[in-house]
N, C-alpha and C positions, 0 to 999 in steps of 0.2 A: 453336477460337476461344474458346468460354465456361472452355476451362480457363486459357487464355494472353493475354493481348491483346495483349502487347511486341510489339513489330515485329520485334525478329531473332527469337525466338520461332517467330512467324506465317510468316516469310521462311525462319529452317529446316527450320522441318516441310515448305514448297511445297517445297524442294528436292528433302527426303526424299522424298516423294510425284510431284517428277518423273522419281527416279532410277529409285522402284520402276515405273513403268511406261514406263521407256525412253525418254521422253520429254525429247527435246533441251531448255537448262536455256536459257532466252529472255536477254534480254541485260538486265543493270542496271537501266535505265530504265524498261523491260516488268516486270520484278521489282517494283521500288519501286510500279509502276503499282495492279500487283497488289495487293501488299501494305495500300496506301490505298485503294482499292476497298472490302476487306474489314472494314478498321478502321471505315471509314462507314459499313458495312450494319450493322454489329456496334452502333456508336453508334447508330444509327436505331431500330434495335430497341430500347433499352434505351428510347430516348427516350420511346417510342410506347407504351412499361409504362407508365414513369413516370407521364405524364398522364395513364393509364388507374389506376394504381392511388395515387397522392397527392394526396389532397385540397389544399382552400386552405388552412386552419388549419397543417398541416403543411410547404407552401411558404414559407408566410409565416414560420414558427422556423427554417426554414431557412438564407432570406432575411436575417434579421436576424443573422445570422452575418456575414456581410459589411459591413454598416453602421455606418462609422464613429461612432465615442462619443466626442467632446473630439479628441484625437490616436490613440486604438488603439482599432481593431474589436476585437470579441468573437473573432473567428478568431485576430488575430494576439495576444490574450493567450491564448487556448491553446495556440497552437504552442510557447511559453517552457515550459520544462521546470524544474525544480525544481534547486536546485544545490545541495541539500542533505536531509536527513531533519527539518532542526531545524523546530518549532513552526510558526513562521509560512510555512514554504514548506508544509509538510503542510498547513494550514488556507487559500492558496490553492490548492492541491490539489483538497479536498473542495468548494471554490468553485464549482471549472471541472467535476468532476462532478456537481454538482447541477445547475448548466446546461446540460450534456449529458444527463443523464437521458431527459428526454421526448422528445429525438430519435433517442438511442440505440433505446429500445424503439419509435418509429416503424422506424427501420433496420430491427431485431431482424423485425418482423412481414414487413416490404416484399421488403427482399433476397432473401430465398428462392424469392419469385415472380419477379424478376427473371433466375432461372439462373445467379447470379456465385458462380466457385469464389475457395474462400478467395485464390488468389494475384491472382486481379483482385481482389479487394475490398482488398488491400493494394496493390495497382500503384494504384485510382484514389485512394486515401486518400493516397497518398504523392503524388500529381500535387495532391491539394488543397495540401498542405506545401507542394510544391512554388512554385504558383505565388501572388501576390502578390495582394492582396484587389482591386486597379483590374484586373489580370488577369483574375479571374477574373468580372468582370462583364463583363468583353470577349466570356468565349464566352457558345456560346449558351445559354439559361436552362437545359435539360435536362441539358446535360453540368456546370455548373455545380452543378445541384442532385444529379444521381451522383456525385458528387465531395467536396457537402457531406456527404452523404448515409453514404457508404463513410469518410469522414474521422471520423463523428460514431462511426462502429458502433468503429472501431478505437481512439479514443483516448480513448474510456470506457472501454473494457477495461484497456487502458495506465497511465490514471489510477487504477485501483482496483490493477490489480497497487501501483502505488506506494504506495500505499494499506498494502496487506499487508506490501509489503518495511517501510514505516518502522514498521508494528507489530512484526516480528519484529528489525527493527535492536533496537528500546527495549527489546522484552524480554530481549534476548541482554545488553543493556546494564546492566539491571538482574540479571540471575541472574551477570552480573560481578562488578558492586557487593555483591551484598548477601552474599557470608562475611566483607569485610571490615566493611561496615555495620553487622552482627551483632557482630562484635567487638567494634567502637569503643563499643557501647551496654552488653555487659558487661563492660568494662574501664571503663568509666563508674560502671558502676550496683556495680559491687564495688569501686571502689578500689583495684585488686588493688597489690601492693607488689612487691617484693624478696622479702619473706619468705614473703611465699604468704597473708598471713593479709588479711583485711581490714580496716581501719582504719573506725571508726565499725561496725563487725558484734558481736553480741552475744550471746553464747550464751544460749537460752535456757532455761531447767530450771523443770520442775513442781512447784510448791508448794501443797500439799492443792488440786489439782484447777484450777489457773489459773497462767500463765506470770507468772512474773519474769524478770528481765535477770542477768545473770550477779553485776552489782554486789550487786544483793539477797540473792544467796546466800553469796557471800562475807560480810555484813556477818550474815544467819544464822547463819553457820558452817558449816566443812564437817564431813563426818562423820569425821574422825578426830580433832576436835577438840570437837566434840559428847559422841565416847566420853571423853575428857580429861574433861571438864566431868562426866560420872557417876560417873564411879568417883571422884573427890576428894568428891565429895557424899555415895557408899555410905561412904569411909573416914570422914568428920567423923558419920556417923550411926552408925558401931558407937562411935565414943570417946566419944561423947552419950551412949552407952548404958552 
């Protein structure tokens, strides 16, 4: 029972259990009897935690899960799921877990006293989904509140996985973008041409101990016209002579 609480479940195991002991298989109705029987001892017990172990404070955040606000409860805006990774669905994302926070970690401490294996904690989480917020003030307070209860533990988790997937979508997004982003910034920032060379770049060269621009050394001169310029000066000073 604390591993399964599904009714076919619960109704195949008694099978199994009447075959292994020979035991003629009772008819339909005796079955089903059965079967609800146990589903109520199994609820009663949980109930009978419950009010032993959840204060008021904790009923009451509960509670207010159900309570309509304008036209949408707090439930039924977290049952909506995200239809996307973009901006504004991620930041009602982190919304809906900040609001679940403080009931998640009530769950977190509670559950484990209550003996629910992780596939009940998902069967009654999903019965919260399930049913409808006028619904679920129909049953009774305790199964309502295991219900809110196992709904709050799972779909914080839920919410933070999402959380993670749309951090790793953006980053995958981004280590996409950026060899081409890198490009575009130096084909920008060089000019690059046709010819390979840069347009507006300027060589620059050392003149006694401080940079010029290429222009400045041209209009210096270069050195093979430098030696030009000495040796007509060495030749007019032997004719001097």
């Amino acid at each position: 029972m604390r591993r399964d609480v599904t009714p076919n479940f619960v109704a195949a195991e008694l099978i199994v259990w009447l075959n292994e002991h020979k035991i003629i298989r009772p008819s339909y109705t005796t079955l089903q009897a059965l079967v609800s029987e146990v589903l109520s001892a199994e609820r009663r017990r949980l109930g009978a935690l419950l009010a032993q172990v959840l204060d008021e404070p904790a009923k009451t955040s509960l509670s207010q899960l159900s309570v309509r606000n304008d036209t949408l409860s707090q439930l039924a805006a977290l049952k909506q799921d995200a239809k996307d990774f973009g901006w504004r669905q991620m930041a009602r994302e982190r919304e809906k877990r900040t609001l679940l926070a403080p009931l998640h970690w009530i769950a977190k401490g509670l559950l484990p006293k209550l003996g629910i294996s992780q596939q009940n904690l998902l069967y009654y989480a999903s019965l919260a989904n399930f049913y409808t917020v006028h619904d679920l003030r129909n049953l009774k307070p305790e199964q309502t509140l295991l219900y809110l209860l196992c709904y709050a533990r799972v779909r914080y988790r839920q919410l933070s996985d999402n959380s993670v997937d749309a951090m790793a979508f953006h980053m995958h997004q981004l280590d996409h973008e950026k060899p081409r982003g890198c490009e575009g910034v130096f084909r920008r920032r060089a000019g690059q041409t046709s010819s390979g060379n840069a347009p507006g770049w300027s060589l620059a060269v050392p003149v006694r101990g401080r940079q010029c621009r290429g222009s400045d050394a041209i209009r210096r001169g270069t050195p093979a016209r430098l030696q030009d310029h000495g040796q007509r000066r060495a030749a007019k000073t032997r004719r001097s002579a």
